[in-house]
N, C-alpha and C positions, 0 to 999 in steps of 0.2 A: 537227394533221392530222385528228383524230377529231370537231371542232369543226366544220370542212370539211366531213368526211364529214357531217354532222348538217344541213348547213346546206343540202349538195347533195342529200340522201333527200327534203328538206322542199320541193322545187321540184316546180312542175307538172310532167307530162308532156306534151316539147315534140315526138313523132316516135310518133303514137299512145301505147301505152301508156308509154313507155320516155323518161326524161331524158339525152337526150344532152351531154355535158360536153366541151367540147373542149380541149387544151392546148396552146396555142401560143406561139412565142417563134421566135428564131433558132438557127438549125443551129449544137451544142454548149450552147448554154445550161442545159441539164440537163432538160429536158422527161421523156425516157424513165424516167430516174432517179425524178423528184419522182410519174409517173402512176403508175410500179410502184407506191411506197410509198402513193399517193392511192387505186389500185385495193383494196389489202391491208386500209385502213382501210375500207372502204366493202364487206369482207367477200368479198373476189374478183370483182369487177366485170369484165366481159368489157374488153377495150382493143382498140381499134383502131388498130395503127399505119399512116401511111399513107406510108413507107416500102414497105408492101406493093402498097400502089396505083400509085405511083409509078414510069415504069423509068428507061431512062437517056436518052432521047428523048423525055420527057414528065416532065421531074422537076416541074413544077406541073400538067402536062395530065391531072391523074385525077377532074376532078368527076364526070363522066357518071358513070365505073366506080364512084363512089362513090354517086352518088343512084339507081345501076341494081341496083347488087348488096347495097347495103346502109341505104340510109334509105328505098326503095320496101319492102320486105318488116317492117322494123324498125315501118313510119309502119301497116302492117297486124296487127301484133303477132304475124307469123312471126320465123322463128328466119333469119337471112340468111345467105348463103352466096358467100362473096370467093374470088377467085383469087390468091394471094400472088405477087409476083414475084422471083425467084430472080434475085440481084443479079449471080453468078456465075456462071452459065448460060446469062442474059439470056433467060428466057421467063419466064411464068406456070405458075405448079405449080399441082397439085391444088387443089381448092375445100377452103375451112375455114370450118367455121361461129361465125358470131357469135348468139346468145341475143336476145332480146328481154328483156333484164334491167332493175330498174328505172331502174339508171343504169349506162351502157356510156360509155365515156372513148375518145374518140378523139384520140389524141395525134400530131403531128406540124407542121412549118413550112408553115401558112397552112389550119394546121385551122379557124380563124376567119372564114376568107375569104367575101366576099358572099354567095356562090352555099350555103353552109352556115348561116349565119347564123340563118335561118327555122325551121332546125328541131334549134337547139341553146338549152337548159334555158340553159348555163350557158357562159360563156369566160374560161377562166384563161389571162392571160399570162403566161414567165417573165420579169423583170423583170431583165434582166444584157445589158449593152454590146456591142452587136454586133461590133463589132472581139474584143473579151476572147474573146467566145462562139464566134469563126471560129479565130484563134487555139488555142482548146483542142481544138474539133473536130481542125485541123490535126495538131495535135501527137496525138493519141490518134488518129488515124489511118495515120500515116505515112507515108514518102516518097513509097509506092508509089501513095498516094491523090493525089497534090501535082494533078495534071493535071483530074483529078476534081472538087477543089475548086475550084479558077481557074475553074472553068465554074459551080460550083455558087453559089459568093459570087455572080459575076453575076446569074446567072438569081435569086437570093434578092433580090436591092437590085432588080429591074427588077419581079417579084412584090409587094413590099412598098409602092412606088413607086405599082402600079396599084390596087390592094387591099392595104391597111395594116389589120392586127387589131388591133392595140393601142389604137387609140381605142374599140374596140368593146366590150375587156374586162371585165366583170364584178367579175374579182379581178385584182390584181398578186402576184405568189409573188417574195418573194426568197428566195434563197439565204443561211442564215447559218452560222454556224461547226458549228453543231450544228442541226441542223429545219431551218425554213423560217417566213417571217413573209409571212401572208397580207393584203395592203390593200386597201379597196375601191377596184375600178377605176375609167378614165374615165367607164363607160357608167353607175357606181354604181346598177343596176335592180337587183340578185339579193338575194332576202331582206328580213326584217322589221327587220334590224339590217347596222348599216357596220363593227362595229367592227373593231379589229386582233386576231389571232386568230398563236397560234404553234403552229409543228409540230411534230412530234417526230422522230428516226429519224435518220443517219447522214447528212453532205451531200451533195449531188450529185456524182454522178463525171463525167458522160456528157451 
């Protein structure tokens, strides 16, 4: 993980001053998990989940929200300022601010996507079976989410379908018994070196 970290400090600045890192994979694969532990090694890195951007009638429809509240002001080297959306509520809550830090991690399914592409340093994918990854989501959700999901798997395979990250990735992350084993992606551009690199830290739950 601190190999990563080392590897992603040493990247241009792709959004004015600030290296944008994105993590993407399928809903459960452990994104949130592996960015926490990515963010900690990189010394507290701001994260963007976009879970926040997201609501429940637009669960891929948040580019604009995203290149308006947070890659226009970041690409300036202001400090940006999101509206998170309160899942349970269903609005937007208060603005919270995101840093122009040197690398900010935006994590979430089709953080990779075209329209972000241009102005991201770097794109990890997590590398685990979309079925396994729906699956675990399911289950660590429960019942009460069943309806939720049925909607969600769709709209993720018809997202994926039109706009596919994973050929675009930089890194593949897997998940292993203990860390993570980082490979160089399909798009193999990030860095002076390809080699395989292992993480450290507890495995992914989430």
């Amino acid at each position: 993980m601190h190999d990563l970290a080392h590897r992603l400090r040493r990247l241009p600045p792709s959004c004015g001053p600030v290296r944008i890192v994105a993590v993407d994979g399928h809903a459960g694969s452990g994104k949130s998990t592996f960015t926490g532990q990515l963010a900690k090694a990189l010394d507290g890195a701001p994260v963007l989940h976009l879970d926040d951007l997201a609501t429940h009638e637009e669960l891929f429809g948040w580019t604009e929200r995203l290149l308006t509240q947070v890659i226009t002001p970041l690409g300036r080297g202001e400090t940006a300022h999101y509206f998170p959306y309160d899942w349970h509520a269903r609005h937007f809550g208060p603005p919270r601010a995101l840093p122009p830090a040197p690398v900010v991690l935006v994590e979430g399914v089709g953080a990779g996507r075209r329209a972000l592409r241009p102005f991201l340093a770097g794109l990890l994918w997590m590398e685990f079976p979309r079925e396994e990854a729906w699956a675990r989501g399911r289950s660590r959700d429960g019942a009460e989410q069943r309806d939720f999901w049925d909607g969600w798997v769709e709209a993720e395979r018809e997202h994926f379908a039109k706009d596919p990250s994973r050929p675009h990735a930089d890194f593949l992350v897997r998940q292993l018994r203990e860390g993570y084993e980082v490979l160089t992606g399909p798009s193999g551009t990030v860095g002076p070196d390809h080699g395989v690199t292992h993480g450290d830290g507890p495995p992914a739950v989430c």
